[in-house]
N, C-alpha and C positions, 0 to 999 in steps of 0.2 A: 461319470460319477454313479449315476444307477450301475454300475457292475459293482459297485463299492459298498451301496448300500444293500441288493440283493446277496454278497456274499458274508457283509459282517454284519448289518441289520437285527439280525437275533445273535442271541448271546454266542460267544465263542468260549470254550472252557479249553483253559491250559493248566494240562496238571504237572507241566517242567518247563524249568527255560529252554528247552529246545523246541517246546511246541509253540512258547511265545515268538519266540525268533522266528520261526516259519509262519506263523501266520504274520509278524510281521512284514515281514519278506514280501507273503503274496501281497500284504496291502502295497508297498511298495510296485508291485509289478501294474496293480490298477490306479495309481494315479497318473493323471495326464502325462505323459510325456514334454517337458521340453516347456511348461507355464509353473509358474509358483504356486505352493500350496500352502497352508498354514493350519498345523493339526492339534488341537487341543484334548489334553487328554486329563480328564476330570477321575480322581479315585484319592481314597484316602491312604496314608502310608504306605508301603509295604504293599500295595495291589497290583504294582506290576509294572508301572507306567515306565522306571527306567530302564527295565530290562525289553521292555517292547522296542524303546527307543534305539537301544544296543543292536537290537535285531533288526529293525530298520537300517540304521546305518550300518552296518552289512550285506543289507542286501544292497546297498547304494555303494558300496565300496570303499567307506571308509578303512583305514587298516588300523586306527589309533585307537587305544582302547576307549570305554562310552560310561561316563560314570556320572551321577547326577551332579549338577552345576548347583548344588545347593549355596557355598558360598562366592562362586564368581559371576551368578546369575544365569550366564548364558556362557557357550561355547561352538564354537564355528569349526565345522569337520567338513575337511574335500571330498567327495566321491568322485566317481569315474563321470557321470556326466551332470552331477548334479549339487548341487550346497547343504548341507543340511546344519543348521543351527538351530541349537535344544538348549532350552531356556528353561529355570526354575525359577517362575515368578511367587515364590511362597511369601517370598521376604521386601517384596514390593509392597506399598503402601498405598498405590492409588495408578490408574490405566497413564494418568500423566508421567507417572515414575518412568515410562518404556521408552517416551520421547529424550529423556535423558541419560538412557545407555547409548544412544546413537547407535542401533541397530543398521540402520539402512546405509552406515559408512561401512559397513562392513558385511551386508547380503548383495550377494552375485545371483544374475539369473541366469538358469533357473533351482531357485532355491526351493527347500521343504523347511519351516518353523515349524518345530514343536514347541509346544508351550505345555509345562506341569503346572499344577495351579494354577489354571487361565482367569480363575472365578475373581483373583484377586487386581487383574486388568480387564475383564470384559470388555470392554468398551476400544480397545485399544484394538481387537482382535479385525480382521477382513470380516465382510458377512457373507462370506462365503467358506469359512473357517468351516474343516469336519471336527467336530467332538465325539471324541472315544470316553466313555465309561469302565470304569475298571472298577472289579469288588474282587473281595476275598472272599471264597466261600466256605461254610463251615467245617469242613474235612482238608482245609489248607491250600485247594485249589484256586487258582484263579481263572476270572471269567472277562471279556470286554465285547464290547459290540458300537459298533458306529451310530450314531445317530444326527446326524447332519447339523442342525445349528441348534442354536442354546434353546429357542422354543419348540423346537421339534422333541 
């Protein structure tokens, strides 16, 4: 995980979704291989978070297209050696709400969760969850950087 934090640590600015996808990508290349991870990615509207997700499961081999789960919550994509299921908790009510999608009938290890709106489950998350920050910045750019768990 330190290779994760030394490379996304300070801001990363993507000023296209090709450059989000590829920095996707590499974050994908530095997670553990072969153990489950669980990534929360905190940013308001329009800051990026689904198109990093796209780019993630890409680089994991998904081939179906990645589009936000806003209204079926979550959605479960195979990759070549790995799970990945990206979830839009916007429209959750409470970290109890997660135990009644029955996620874990449905993760295979080893899996990656993405969570959009995590703020709105906190509690539900592993504490070992990485949280990504996403903004827009004033010239229409966007920027994110890792910052490991919710009090870091």
């Amino acid at each position: 995980m330190d290779a994760i934090f030394s490379e996304f640590g300070d801001w990363v600015v993507c000023d296209s979704v090709e450059k989000t996808a590829a920095a996707a990508a590499r974050l994908a290349e530095l997670l553990p291989a072969g153990t489950d991870c669980t990534l929360a990615l905190h940013g308001t509207l329009g800051a990026g978070k689904t198109t990093f997700v796209s780019g993630l499961a890409r680089a994991l081999g998904v081939r179906q297209p990645v589009t936000s789960p806003s209204y079926n919550i979550y959605a479960v994509y195979e990759g070549r050696s790995r799970q990945l299921i990206h979830m839009d908790a916007y429209r959750l009510a409470s970290p109890d709400a997660v135990d009644a999608l029955m996620l874990e009938e449905f993760m295979r290890s080893p899996w990656i969760w993405v969570v959009e709106w995590p703020e709105k489950i906190g509690d539900a998350l592993p504490p070992d969850t990485i949280h990504l920050d996403f903004e827009i910045l004033p010239a229409g750019t966007h920027r994110f950087r890792v910052r490991g768990n919710a009090s870091a």
